[in-house]
N, C-alpha and C positions, 0 to 999 in steps of 0.2 A: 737559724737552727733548723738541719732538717728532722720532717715526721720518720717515725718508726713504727713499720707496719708489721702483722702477722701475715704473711704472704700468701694467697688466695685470690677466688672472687668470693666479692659481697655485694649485696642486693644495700638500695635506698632508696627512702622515699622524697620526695617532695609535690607540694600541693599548685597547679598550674590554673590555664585560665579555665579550664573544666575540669578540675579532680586532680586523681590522682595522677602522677607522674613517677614511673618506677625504675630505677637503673641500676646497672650490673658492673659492679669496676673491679678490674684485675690489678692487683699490688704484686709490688717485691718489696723485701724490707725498706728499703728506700725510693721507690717510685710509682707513681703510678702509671698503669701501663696502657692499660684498655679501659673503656667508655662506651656501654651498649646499651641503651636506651629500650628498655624489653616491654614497658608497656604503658600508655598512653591514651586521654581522648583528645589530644591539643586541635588546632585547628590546622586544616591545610594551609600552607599559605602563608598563614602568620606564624605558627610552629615547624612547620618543614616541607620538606620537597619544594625549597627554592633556591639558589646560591648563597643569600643573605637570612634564610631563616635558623633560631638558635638552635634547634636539635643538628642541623646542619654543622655551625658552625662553633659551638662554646666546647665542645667535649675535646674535639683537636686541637682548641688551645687549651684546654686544661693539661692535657697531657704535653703539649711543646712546652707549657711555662712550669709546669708543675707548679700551678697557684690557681688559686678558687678567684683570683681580682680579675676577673674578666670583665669587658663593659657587657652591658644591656644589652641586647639590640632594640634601638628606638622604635616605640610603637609592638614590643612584643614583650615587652618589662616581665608581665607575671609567667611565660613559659622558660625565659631566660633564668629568672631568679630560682624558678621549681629545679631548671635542673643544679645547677651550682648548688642549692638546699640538698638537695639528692642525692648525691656527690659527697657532701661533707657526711651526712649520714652514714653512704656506705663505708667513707674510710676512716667514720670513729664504730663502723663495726667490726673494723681491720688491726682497731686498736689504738687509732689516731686520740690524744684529749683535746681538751678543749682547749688549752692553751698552743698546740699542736694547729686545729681549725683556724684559731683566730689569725696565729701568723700565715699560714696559708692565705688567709684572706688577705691578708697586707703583703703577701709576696711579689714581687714583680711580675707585671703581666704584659698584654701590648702594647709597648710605648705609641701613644698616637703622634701623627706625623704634627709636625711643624705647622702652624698656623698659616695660612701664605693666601693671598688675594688672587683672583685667576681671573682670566680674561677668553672668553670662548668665541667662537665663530660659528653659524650652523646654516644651515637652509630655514628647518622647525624645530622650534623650541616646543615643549609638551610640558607642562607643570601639575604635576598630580598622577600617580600612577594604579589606580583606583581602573573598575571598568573602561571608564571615559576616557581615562588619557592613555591605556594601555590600547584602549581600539584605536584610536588615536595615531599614536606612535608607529601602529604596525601597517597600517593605512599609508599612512606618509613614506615609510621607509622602503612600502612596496611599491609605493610610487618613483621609487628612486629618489629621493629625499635625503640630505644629509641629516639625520635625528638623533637630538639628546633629549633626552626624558628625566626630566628632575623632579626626588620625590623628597617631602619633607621629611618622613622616618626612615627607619634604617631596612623597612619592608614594601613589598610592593602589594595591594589590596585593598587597599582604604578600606571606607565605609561595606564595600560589595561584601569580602572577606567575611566583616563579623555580621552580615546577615543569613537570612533563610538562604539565600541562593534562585530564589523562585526569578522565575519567568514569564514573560507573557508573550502567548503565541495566540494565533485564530482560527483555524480550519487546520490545523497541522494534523500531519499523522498519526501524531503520536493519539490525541483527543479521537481521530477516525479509530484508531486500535481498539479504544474501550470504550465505541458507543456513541461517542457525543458531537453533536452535531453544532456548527458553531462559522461563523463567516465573521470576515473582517469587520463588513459593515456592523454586522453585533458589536462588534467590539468596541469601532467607534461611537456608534452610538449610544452605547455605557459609558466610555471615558466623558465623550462630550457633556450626557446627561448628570449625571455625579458631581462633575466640572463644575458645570453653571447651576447648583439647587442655592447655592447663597451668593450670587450675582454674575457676574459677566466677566468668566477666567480666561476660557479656552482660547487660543492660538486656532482654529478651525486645521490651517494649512498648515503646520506643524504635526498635528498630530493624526491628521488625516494620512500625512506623508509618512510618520513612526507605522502609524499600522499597518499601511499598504505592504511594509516591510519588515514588517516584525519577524513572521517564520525565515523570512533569506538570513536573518542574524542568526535565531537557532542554527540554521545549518550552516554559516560561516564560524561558527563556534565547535562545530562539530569537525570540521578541516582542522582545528587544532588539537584534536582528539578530548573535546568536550561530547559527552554525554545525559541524557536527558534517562532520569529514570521512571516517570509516571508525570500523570496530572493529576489535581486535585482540585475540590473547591476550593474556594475563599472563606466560603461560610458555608453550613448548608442549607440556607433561605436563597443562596444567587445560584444563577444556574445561566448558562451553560458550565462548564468545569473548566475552567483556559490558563490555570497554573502550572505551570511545569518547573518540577522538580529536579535540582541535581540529583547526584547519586549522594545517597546517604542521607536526601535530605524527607521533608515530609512534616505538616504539621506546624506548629509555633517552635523552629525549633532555630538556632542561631548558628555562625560558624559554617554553613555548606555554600556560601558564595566562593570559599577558596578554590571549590569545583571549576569555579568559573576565570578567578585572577589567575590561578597559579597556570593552567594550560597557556594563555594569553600570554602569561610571563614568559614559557619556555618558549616560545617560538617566537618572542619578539628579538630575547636574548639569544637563544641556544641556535636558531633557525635561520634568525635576519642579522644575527651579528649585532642586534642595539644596544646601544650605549643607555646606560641607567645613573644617574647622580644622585647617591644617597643623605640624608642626614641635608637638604639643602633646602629653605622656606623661600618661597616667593616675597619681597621687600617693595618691587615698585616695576610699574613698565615705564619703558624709554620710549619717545616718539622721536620722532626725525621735523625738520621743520615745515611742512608738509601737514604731520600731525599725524602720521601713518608710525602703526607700532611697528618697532624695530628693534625691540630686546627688551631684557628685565634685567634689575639688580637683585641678586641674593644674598642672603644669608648662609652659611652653613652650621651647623653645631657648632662647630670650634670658635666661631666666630668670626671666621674669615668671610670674607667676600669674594661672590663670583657676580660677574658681567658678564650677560650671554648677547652676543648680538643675533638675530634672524633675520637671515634675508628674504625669505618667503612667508613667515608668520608667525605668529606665538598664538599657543591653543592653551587654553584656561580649561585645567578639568581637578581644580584643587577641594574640590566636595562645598558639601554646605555649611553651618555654622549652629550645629544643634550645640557645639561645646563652649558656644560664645553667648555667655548669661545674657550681658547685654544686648545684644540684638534679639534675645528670646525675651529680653523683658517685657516683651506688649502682649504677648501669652497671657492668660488666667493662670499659666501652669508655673512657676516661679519656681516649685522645689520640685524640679523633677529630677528624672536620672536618663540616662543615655546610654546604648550601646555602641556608639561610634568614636572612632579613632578620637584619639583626645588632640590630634592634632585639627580637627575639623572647627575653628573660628572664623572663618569667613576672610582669611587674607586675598584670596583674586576678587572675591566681590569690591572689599577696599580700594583695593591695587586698580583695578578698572575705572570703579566709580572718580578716582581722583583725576582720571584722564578724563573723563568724560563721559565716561555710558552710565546709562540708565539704569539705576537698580531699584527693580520693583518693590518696593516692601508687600510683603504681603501677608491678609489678615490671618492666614491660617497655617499650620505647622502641619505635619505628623507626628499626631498623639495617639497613644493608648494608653489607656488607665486598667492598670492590670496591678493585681495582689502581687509583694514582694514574697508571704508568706504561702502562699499554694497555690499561684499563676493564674487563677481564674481573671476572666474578662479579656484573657487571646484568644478564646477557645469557643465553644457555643453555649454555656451556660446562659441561662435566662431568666432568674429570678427577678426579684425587684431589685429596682438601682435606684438608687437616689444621690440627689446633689450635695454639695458640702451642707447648705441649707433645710436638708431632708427633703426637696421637691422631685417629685417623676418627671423628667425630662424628654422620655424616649421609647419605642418599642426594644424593650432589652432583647429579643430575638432576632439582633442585626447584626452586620459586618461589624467586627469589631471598630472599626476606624468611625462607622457611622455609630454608635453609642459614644464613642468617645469626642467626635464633632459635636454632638449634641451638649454632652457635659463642658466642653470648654466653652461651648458657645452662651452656656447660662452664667458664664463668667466663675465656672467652678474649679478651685484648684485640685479638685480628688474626687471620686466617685463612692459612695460605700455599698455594698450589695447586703441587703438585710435579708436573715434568716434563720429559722429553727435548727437546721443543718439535715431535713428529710429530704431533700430533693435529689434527682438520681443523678449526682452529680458528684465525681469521688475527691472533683477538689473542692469543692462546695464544703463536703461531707469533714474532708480533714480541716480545712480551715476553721469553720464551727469546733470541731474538737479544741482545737490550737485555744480557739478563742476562750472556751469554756475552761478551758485549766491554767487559762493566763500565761501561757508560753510563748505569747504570739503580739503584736504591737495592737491588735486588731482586739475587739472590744464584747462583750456580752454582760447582760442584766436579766431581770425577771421580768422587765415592762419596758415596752416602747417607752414610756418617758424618760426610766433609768436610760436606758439606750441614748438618747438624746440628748442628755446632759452630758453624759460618757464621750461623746464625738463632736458637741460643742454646737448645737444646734438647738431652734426653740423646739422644746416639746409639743407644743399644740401646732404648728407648723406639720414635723414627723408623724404627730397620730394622725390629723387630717388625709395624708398621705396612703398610710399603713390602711387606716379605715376604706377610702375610697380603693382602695388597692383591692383586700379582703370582697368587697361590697362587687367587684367587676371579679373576683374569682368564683365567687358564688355564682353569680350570673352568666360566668360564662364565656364572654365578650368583652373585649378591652375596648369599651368606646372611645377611650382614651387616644392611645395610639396605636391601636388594630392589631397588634400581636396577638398568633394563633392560640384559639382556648387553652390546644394543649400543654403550653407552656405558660400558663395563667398559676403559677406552681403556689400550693395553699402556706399560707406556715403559721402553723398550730401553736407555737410556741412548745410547751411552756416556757422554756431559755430563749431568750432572740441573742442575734448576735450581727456584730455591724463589722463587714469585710474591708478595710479600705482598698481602696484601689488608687494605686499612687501614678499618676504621669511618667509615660515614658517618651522623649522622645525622640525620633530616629531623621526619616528625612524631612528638611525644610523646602519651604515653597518659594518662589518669587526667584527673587535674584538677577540677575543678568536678564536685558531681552534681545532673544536670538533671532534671526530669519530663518530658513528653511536651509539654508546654506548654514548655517553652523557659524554665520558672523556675528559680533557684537555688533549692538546697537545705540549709538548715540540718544541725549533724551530730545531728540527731534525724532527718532526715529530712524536713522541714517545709520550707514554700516561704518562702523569703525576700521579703516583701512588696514590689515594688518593682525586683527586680534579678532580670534574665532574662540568658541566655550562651547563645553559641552556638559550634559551630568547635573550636577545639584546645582553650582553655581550659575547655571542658567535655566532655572527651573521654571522660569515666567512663560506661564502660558499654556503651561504643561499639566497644571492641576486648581483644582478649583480647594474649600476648605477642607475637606476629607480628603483620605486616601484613597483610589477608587478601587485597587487590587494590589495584592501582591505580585512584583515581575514588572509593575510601571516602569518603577525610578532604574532600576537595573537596565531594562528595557531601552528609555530613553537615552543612559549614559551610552550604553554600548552604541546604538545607534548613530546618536548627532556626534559620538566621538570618531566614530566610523568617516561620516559626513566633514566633520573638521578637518580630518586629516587627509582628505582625497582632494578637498577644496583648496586648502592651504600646501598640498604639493602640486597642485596646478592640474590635477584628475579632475576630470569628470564627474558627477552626483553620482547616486544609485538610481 
């Protein structure tokens, strides 16, 4: 049965992975004609300007099939779904009913091809198309390299995609533009320092090597018509300032890494002619008898299987595994949440470790415990913080990642920030309101004890706290843990109110251990003949328990991906 439209355009809404998403569709009594996407905050990358992203690609099959049963595109579910919602809105503003929608939804759409098993041939295999394997891929291919690059969703940007975007540079220009003064060896000698405060992480020669070369990435990034729009701190307690910003990004804010994938993208694609294999999971590597890697088995969505053989090597750059509970279960952080690809469980760390390399576990993650209800604890707020058990753990006037090592290290699953809600803090300020009218999951009473039953802790524990807390704002001086007077912030009550702060988290540590050449390493220590990694799945050695900056892990992926793929096309290092 076909719709019956009143012939026009109509505007619709639908709700994406930031907002709103709004579209413009032109009808004739029986068709629909046009699909114009008028306003938007989606993300680059994962929402558009790529071949495979949906503002791209769902609205021209809407209009070839005239049917709303589009697939997903993999890994971009909630912009995909916004617009098809959007869509159906404006054409029951056209006049469409619901029972009109519904069939639409069940009308035929892209018949998918045939299930069929393949068998490929290549010089470098590249798994994961995330920073790492897209520096990777473009490496190799400009090496003259025969390169297929296979990504498990139906987009290309991994985990980079849905972050800040930031960067870490040293002495660059951009930092000379506005002042700041800053040399590599600072730099290394923060990562190292940070590295090693809870034992003996760092790789020395690895990341002595990332730094030397950190700015030549910035400007090989800028060859792709990447852009750098400012620096910023980290916090504003560290100093020198050595974040750099995409454009549009700035702040705790998510989504501006597309600045970074999607240039990578067109010139791997649009420039070098690369081949891209979507919707395909890495299953297993092949060895030869030798013991030298020599291909993978895949998976694809459908179910099909592909076999890639490499003649010159297979590079790992399939992210970390912040979405695999399991391997996070040695965390205190149990219920957390994540903003990374949900395809991120750690299949090349598997895949490897059953050949034989060495997968470091390592004690520590990237965590932040930050309010789901008004984002304090990414930001510089400093109040008191306390543990699940109501204990002071930490000078709350630090890198967010350094309060949040703190609390997972006293074995806590949450942080809660206690306050009257006077402090000049506006998410401080809303979250207290929240609390106080009960709109909010986050808790308020008339007394620290009420407080303390309220969030499951002993009260004489929390007041001891609260007291000695009080007793060092008087005074002045945090004998405690040295946080400046000025943030020794009073709270008078009469209402307290207890913020939770829920575990977030993003990248993981350990994994794969590389050499300096972008090879895996056997757990003797020995390079695995054939199989190079870059990026999260070979994070060992790269970080100690905290996070040291924003623009590391980005940093690092780009880099050793860089490295993998000039090594495994038989180039030369940087």
């Amino acid at each position: 049965v076909m719709a019956h439209y009143v012939p026009g355009a109509y505007e619709g809404i639908g709700r994406g992975y930031r907002g709103k998403l709004i579209v413009n569709v032109t009808v004739t009594e029986e068709r629909i004609e046009k699909i114009q996407i008028v306003k938007h905050k989606e993300v680059r990358g994962l929402a558009w300007d790529l071949p495979t992203s949906p503002i791209e690609v769902i609205p021209p099959q809407i209009i070839e099939y005239q049917s709303l049963n589009i697939p997903l595109v993999n890994g971009a579910d909630l912009t995909s779904a916004a617009i098809l919602d959007a869509v159906a809105a404006a054409l029951k503003a056209a006049g469409a009913t619901d029972e009109d929608i519904e069939q639409l939804r069940q009308a035929p759409g892209p018949e998918a091809p045939e299930p069929k098993d393949e068998v490929r041939t290549v010089d470098v295999a590249v798994f994961g198309a995330g920073a790492g394997g897209l520096a990777a891929a473009i490496e190799a291919k400009e090496g003259g390299a025969d390169v297929i690059l296979i990504e498990k969703q139906g987009i290309t940007g991994g985990s980079t995609a849905r972050s800040g975007g930031k960067l870490l540079g040293a002495g660059t220009k951009w930092q000379k533009e506005q002042g700041i003064y800053d040399t590599k060896e600072m730099c290394y000698d923060y990562l190292m320092e940070v590295g090693n405060r809870r034992g003996d992480f760092m790789d020395a020669s690895k990341n002595r090597y990332l730094v030397e070369h950190l700015n030549e990435t910035l400007d090989w990034l800028g060859t792709m018509g990447y852009q750098v729009q400012d620096v910023e701190a980290i916090h504003v307690s560290l100093q020198p300032w050595r974040v750099h910003n995409s454009m549009g990004g700035g702040g705790q804010t998510n989504g501006q890494g597309g600045e970074i994938t999607t240039p990578l993208t067109h010139h791997y694609v649009d420039k070098l002619g690369g081949e891209i294999l979507y919707n395909t999971a890495l299953k297993e590597l092949l060895t030869d008898e030798n013991g030298t890697v020599n291909g993978a088995v895949c998976e694809k969505l459908d179910g099909s299987k592909l076999t890639v053989y490499a003649k010159k090597g297979v590079i790992l750059a399939t992210g970390g595994y912040s979405r695999n509970k399991e391997m996070c279960a040695r965390y205190p952080v149990a219920h957390y949440f994540s903003t990374t690809p949900k395809s991120n469980v750690g299949e090349g760390l598997i895949a490897a470790e059953k050949i034989g390399a060495r997968n470091f576990v390592h004690p520590g993650i990237q965590v932040v415990y930050t309010s789901l209800t008004c984002g304090i604890g990414i930001n510089d707020e400093s109040g008191l913080i306390v543990n699940e058990r109501g204990e002071r753990v930490v000078n709350e006037w630090s890198y967010q990642y350094h309060v949040s090592d703190a609390l997972a290290a006293s074995g806590s699953n949450c942080g809660w920030y206690i306050t009257s809600g006077d402090e000049p803090y506006s998410g401080v300020q809303y979250g207290f309101k929240q609390a106080v009218e009960g709109t909010s999951r986050d808790k308020a009473a008339d007394s620290i004890e009420e407080l303390a039953a309220m969030i499951k802790c002993d009260p004489a524990v929390l007041r001891a706290t609260f007291d000695r807390y009080s007793e060092l704002v008087d005074k002045g001086v945090d004998e405690d843990f040295g946080k400046p007077s000025r943030f020794l912030h009073p709270i008078n009550g009469p209402k307290y109110a207890a913020l939770r702060l829920h575990p977030c988290v993003t990248v993981t540590f350990g994994g794969l251990e590389t050499d300096v050449a972008a090879r895996v390493l056997d757990t003797e220590g020995r390079p695995i003949p054939g199989l190079y990694a870059a990026g999260e799945v070979a994070d060992t050695g790269m970080f100690g328990t905290e996070y040291p900056t924003c623009g590391t892990s980005i940093g690092g992926a780009l880099f050793y991906g860089r490295i993998a793929g000039r090594v495994a096309s038989g180039q030369s290092m940087l």
